[in-house]
C-alpha positions as CSV (number, residue, x, y, z in Angstrom):
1,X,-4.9,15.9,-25.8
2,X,-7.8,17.7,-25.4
3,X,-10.4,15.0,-25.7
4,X,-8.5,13.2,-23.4
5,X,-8.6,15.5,-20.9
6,X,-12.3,16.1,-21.7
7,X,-12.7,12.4,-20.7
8,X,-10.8,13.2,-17.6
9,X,-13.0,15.4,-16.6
10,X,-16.1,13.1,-17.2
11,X,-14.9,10.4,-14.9
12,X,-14.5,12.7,-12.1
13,X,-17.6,14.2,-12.8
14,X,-19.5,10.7,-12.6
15,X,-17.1,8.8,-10.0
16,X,-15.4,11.8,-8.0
17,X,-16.4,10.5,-4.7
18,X,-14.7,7.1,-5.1
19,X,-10.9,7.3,-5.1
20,X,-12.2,9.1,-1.6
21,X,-13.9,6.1,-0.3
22,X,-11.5,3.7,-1.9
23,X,-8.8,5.9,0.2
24,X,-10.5,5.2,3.7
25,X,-11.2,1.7,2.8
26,X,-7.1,1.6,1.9
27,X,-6.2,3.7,5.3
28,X,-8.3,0.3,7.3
29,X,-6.1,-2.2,5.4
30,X,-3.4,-1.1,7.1
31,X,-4.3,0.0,10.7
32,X,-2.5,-2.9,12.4
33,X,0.2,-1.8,10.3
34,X,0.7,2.2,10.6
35,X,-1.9,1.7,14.1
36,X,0.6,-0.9,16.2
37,X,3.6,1.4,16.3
38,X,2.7,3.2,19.5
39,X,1.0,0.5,21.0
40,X,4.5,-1.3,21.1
41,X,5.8,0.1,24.2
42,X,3.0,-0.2,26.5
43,X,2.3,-4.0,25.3
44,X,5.6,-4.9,25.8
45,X,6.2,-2.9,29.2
46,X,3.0,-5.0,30.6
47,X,3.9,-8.2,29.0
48,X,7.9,-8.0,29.8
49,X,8.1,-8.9,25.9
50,X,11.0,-7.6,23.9
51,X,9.9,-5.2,21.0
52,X,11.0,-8.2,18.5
53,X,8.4,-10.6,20.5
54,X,5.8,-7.6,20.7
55,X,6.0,-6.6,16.3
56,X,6.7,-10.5,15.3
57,X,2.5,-10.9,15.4
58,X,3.0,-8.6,12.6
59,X,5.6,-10.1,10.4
60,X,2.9,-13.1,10.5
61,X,0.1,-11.2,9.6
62,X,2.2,-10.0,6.7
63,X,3.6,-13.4,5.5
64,X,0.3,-14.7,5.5
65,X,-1.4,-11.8,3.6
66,X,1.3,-12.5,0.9
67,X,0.7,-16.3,0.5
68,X,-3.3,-15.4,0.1
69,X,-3.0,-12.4,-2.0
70,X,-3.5,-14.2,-5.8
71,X,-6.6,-16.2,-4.2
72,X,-8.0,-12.9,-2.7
73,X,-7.2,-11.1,-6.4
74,X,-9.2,-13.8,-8.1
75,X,-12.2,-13.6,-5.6
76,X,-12.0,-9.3,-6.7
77,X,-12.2,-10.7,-10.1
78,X,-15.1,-13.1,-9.7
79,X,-17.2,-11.7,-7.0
80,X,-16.1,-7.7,-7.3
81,X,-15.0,-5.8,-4.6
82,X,-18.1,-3.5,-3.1
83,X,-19.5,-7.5,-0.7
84,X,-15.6,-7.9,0.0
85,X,-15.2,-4.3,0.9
86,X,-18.3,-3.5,3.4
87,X,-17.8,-7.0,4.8
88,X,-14.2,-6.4,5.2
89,X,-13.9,-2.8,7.1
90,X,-15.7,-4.7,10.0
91,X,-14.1,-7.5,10.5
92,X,-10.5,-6.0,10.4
93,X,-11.6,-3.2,13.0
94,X,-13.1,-5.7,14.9
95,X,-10.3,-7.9,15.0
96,X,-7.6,-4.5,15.7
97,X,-10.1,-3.7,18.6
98,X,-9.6,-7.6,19.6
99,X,-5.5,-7.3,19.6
100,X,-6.6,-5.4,23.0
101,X,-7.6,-9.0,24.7
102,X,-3.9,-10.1,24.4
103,X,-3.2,-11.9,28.0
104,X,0.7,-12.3,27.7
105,X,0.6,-15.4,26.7
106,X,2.8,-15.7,23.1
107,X,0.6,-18.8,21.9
108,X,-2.3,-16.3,22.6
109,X,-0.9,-13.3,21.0
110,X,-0.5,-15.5,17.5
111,X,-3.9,-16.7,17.6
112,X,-5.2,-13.3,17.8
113,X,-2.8,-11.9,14.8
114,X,-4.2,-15.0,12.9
115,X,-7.8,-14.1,13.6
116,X,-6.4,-9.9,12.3
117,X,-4.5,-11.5,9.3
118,X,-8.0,-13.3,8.6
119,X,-10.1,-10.1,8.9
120,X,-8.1,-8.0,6.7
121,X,-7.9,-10.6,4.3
122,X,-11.1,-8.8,1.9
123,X,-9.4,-5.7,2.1
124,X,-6.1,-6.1,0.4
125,X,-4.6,-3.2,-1.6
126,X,-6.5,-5.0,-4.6
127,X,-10.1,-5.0,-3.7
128,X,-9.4,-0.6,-3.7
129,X,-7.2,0.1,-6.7
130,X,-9.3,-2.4,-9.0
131,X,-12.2,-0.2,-8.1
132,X,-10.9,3.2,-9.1
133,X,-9.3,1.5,-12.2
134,X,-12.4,0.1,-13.6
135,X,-14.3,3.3,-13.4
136,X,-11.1,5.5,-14.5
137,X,-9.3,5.7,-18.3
138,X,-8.3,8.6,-18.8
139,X,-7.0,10.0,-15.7
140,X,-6.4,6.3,-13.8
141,X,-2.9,7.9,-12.9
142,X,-4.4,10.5,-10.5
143,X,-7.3,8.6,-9.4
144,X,-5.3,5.9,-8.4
145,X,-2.7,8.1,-6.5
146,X,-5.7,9.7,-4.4
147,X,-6.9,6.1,-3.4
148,X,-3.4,5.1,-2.0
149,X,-2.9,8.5,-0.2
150,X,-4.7,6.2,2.1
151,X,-2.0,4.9,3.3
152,X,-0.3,8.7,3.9
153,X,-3.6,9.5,5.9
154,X,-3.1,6.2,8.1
155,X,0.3,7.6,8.4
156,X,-0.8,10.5,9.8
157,X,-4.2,9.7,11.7
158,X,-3.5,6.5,13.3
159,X,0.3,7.0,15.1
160,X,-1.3,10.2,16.8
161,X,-4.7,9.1,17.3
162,X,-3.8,6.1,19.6
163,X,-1.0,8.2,21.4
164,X,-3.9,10.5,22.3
165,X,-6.3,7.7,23.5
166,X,-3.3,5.4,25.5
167,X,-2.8,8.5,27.3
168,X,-5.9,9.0,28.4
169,X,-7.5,4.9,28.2
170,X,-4.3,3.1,28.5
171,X,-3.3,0.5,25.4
172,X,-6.7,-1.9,25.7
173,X,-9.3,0.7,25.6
174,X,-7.7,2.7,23.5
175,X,-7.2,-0.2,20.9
176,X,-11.1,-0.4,21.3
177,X,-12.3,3.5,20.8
178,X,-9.5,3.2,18.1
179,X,-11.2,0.6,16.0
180,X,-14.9,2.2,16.6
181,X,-14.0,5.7,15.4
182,X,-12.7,4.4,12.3
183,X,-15.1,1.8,12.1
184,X,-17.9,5.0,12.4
185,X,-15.7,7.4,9.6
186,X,-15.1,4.5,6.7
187,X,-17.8,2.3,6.8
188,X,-20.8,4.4,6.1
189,X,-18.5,6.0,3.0
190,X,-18.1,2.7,2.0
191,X,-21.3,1.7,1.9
192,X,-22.8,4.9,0.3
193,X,-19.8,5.7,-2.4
194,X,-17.7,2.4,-3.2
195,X,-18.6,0.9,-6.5
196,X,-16.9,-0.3,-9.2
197,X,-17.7,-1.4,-12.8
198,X,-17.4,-5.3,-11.3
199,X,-20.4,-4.1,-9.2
200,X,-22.5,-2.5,-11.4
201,X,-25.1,-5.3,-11.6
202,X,-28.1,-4.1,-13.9
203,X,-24.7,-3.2,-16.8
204,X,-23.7,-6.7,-16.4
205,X,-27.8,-8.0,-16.8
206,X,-27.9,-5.8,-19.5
207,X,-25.4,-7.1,-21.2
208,X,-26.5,-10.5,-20.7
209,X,-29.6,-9.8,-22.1
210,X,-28.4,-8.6,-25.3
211,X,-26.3,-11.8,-25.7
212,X,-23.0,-10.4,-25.7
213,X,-20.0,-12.6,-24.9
214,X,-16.9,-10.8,-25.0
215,X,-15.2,-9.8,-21.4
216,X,-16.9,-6.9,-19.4
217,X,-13.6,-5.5,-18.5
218,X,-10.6,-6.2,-21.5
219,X,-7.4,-8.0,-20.8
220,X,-5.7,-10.2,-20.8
221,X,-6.3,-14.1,-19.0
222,X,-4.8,-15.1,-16.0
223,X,-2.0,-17.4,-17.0
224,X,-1.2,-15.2,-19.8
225,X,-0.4,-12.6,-17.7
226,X,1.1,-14.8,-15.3
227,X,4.2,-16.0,-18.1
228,X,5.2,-13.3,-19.2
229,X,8.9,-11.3,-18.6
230,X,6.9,-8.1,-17.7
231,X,5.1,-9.7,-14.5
232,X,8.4,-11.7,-13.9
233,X,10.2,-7.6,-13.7
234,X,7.6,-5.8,-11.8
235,X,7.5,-9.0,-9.4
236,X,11.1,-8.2,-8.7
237,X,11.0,-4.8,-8.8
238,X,8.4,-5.0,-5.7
239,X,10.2,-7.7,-3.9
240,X,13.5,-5.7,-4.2
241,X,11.7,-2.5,-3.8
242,X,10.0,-2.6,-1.3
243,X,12.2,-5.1,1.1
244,X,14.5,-2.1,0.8
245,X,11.9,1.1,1.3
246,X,10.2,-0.3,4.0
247,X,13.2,-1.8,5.9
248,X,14.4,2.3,5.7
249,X,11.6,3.6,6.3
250,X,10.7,1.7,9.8
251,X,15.0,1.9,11.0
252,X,14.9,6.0,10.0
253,X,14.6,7.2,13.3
254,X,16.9,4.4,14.8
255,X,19.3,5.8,12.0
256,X,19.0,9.1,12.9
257,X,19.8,8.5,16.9
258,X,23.1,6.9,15.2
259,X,23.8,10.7,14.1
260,X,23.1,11.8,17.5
261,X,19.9,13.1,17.7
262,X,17.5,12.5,20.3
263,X,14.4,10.3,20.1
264,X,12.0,13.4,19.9
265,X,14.0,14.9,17.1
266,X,14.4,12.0,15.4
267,X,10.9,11.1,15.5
268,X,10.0,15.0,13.9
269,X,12.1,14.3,11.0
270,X,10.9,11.0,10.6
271,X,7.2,12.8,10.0
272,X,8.4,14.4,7.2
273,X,8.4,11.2,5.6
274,X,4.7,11.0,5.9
275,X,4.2,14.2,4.9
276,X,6.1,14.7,2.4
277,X,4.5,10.9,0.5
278,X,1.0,12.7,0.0
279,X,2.6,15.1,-2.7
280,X,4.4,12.6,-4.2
281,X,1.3,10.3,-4.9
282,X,-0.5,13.3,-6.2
283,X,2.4,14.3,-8.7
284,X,3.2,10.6,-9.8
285,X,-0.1,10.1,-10.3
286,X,-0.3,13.4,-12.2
287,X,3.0,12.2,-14.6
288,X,1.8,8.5,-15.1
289,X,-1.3,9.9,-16.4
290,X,1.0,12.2,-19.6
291,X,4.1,10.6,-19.6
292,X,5.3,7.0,-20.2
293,X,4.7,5.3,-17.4
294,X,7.2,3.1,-16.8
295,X,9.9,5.7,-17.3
296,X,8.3,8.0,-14.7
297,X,8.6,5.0,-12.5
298,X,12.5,4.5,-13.4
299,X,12.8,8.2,-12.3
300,X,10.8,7.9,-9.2
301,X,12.7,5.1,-7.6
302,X,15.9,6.9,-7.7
303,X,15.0,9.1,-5.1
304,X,15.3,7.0,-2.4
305,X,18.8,6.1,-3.1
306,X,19.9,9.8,-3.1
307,X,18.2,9.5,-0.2
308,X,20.7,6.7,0.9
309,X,23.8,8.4,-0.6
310,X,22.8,11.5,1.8
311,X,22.7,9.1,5.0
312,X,26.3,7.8,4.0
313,X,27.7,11.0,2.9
314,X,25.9,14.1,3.8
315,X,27.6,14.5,7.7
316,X,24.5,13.9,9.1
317,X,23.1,17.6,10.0
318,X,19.5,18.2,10.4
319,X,19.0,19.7,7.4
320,X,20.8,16.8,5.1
321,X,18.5,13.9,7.2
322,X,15.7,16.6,6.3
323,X,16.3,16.2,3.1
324,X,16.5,12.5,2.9
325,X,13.3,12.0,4.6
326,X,11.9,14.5,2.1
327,X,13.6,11.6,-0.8
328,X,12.1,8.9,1.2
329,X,8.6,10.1,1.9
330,X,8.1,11.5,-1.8
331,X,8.9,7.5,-3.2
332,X,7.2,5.9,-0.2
333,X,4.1,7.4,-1.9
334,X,4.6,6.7,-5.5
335,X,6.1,3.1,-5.3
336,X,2.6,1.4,-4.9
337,X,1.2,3.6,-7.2
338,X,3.8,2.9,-10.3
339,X,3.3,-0.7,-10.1
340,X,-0.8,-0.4,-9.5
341,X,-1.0,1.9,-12.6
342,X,1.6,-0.6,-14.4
343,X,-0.4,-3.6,-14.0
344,X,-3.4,-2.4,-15.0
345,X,-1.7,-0.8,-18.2
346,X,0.5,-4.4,-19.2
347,X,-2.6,-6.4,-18.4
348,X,-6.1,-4.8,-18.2
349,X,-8.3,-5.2,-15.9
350,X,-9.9,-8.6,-16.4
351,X,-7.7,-10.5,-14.6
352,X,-6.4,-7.4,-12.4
353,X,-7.1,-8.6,-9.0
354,X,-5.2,-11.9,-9.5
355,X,-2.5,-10.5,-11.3
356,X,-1.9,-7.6,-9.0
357,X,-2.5,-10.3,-5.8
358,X,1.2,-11.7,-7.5
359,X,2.3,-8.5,-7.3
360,X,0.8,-7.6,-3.9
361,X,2.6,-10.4,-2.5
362,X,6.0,-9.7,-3.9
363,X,5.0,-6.7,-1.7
364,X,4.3,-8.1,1.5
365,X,7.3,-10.4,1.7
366,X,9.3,-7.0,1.5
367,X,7.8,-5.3,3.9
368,X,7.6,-8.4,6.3
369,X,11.1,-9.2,5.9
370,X,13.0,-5.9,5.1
371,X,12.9,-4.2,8.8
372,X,13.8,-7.5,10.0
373,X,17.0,-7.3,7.8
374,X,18.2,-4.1,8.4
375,X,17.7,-5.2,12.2
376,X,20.1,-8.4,12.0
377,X,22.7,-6.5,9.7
378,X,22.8,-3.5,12.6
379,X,22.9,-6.2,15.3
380,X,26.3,-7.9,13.0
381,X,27.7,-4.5,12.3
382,X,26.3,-2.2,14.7
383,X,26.1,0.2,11.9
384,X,23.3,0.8,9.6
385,X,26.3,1.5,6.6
386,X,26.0,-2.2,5.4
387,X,21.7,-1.7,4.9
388,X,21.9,1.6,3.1
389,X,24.4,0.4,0.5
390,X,22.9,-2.9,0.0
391,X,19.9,-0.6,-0.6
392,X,21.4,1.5,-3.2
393,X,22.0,-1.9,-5.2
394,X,18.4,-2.8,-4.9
395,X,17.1,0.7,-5.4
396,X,19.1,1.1,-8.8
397,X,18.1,-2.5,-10.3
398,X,14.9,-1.9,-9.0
399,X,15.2,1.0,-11.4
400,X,16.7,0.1,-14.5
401,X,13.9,-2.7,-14.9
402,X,11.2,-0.5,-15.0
403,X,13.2,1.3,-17.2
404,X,13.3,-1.8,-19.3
405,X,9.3,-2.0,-19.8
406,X,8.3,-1.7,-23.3
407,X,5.1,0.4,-24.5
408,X,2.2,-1.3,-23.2
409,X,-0.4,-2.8,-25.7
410,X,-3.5,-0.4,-26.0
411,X,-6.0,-3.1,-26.7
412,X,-6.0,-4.5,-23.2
413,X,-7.6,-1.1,-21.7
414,X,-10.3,-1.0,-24.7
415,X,-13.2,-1.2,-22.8
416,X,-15.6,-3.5,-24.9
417,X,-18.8,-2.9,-23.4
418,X,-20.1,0.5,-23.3
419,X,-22.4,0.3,-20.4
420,X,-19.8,-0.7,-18.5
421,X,-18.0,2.8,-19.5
């Protein structure tokens, strides 16, 4: 225990600083994701869109994400992430600052959400985590979980930043001053701090040099990976997952008016979901790092069925929806994380980009299609009952096949050449 926390120590000592740009470089992957909410209303006011017609740019951006996301994961593997990252931050807040040229036109307002699917394309989930993972052993757990509070900070940042800026810009220009500020805080941290062992050029010339053969980061090949039963689980554990988790997460405060509260107050205890996902990183990350993984992921994905069982059962008072937001937000920030940390555990990091990019696309049909789920069963129902029981089902089997998961195989994170340590 104590040398491995000795080794903990010495990859934060030599690669502190980049979880922290991986995590800003994660927060703009997602900024026409966590960034478009408040830009809805205005858009759709000026257009005389419905809100379906105004978000369904984003349900394509997402589909298409998910069909490129092995192709993307072998380009990590071949080409390493730091060219795909510093290339990538610009073109995706370029093309969110170029949402802002929408005319009203639907044919138009596709094109453009092709051009942003296109841009964030180098900037997948993938190009981050397989980063911090090559650089991180010991404490990959932790690490990892600080790179994906990302998403918590895009949460938190982008929602109110763009409020701020409509109010005083309107929608277009603050689109615009949007994409520049971020463009101005991430990229120059990128540039400076983001480097992973795929990267490290004179290791890999050195290496060369000397003749050596065997792979620069262990694991195990693509289509081996690819056939086994423990990809084929944590594929449908992230479908089911998160086509559940996300679908609850976006109807929350739609599910709270059902209780009677107003949209302000429904909108407060929705934050808490946010919040409340930066500690649960940290402390999953802080578990998978001593405990068996796999089970601390069983455990984790509970929570947002009690969560669930709450809505159903709980009488609705603020302090019971409190509570399942606080269920909610601590999962929302540990789901990505489990199956990040799993992958690279099952399969090394050879092959993680493309194996993950499965995985990452198991992902994004879940979250492209689980809000529109929970929308069509409230429109049949005109009750959100039906969604949060179906969502217990998937929560639980979602569960009990992590729980499944044998011991990983220790040879496929045995790094093999030492000056890529």
């Amino acid at each position: 225990m104590s040398g491995n926390r000795d080794g903990a120590l010495d990859e934060w000592r030599r690669y502190g600083l980049l979880p922290i740009a991986a995590a800003l470089g994660y927060a703009t992957c997602v900024i026409h994701i966590y960034g478009l909410g408040v830009f809805i209303e205005p858009i759709s006011k000026e257009f005389g869109w419905t809100r379906t017609a105004t978000t369904v740019g984003l349900t394509l951006s997402t589909v298409f994400q998910a069909l490129c996301a092995i192709p993307i994961g072998m380009a990590v593997d071949r080409f390493g992430p730091r060219k795909m990252a510093i290339i990538g931050v610009v073109l995706t807040c370029a093309a969110f600052a170029n949402l802002s040229n929408a005319t009203g036109d639907m044919a138009n307002w596709y094109v453009i959400w092709i051009v942003m699917s296109l841009a964030s394309l180098p900037i997948q989930a993938t190009i981050w985590t397989s980063a911090v993972a090559s650089r991180f052993h010991a404490s990959r757990g932790i690490a990892l979980a600080v790179t994906l509070c990302g998403a918590s900070v895009a949460l938190i940042v982008f929602p109110f930043l763009g409020t701020e800026l409509i109010q005083a810009y309107g929608w277009r220009d603050a689109m615009r001053i949007e994409a520049l500020i971020w463009l101005a805080v991430a990229w120059p941290i990128v540039i400076f701090l983001f480097r992973g062992a795929q990267d490290d050029k004179k290791a890999i010339a050195a290496a060369a040099a000397e003749g050596k053969t065997a792979p620069l980061l262990p694991g195990m090949s693509l289509m081996d990976g690819l056939k086994t039963t423990i990809f084929l689980r944590l594929l449908i554990v992230a479908l089911l997952f998160t086509f559940a988790m996300i679908g609850l997460n976006v109807h929350f405060p739609l599910i709270l008016k059902g209780y009677g509260f107003t949209a302000l107050e429904a909108a407060g205890l929705a934050s808490l979901i946010g919040w409340f996902s930066i500690p649960g990183r940290i402390v999953t990350g802080f578990m998978l790092d001593r405990l068996r993984a796999s089970l601390v992921g069983a455990v984790a994905f509970l929570f947002p069925g009690i969560a669930c069982a709450i809505l159903l059962f709980g009488g609705g008072s603020g302090l019971s929806v409190a509570l399942a937001a606080a269920f909610i937000g601590f999962t929302l920030g540990a789901e990505v994380d489990v199956l990040v940390y799993l992958t690279t555990r099952y399969f090394g990091l050879r092959n993680f980009g493309g194996l993950y990019g499965g995985i990452l696309a198991a992902l994004s049909v879940g979250t492209a299609f689980g809000p529109l789920a929970a929308s069509r069963v409230f429109d049949v129902w005109t009750s959100y009952d039906p969604f949060l029981m179906s969502t217990l089902v998937m929560i639980g089997l979602s569960s009990l096949l992590l729980a499944s998961l044998p011991r990983p195989r220790a040879e496929l994170n045995e790094m093999k050449e030492p000056a890529l340590a």
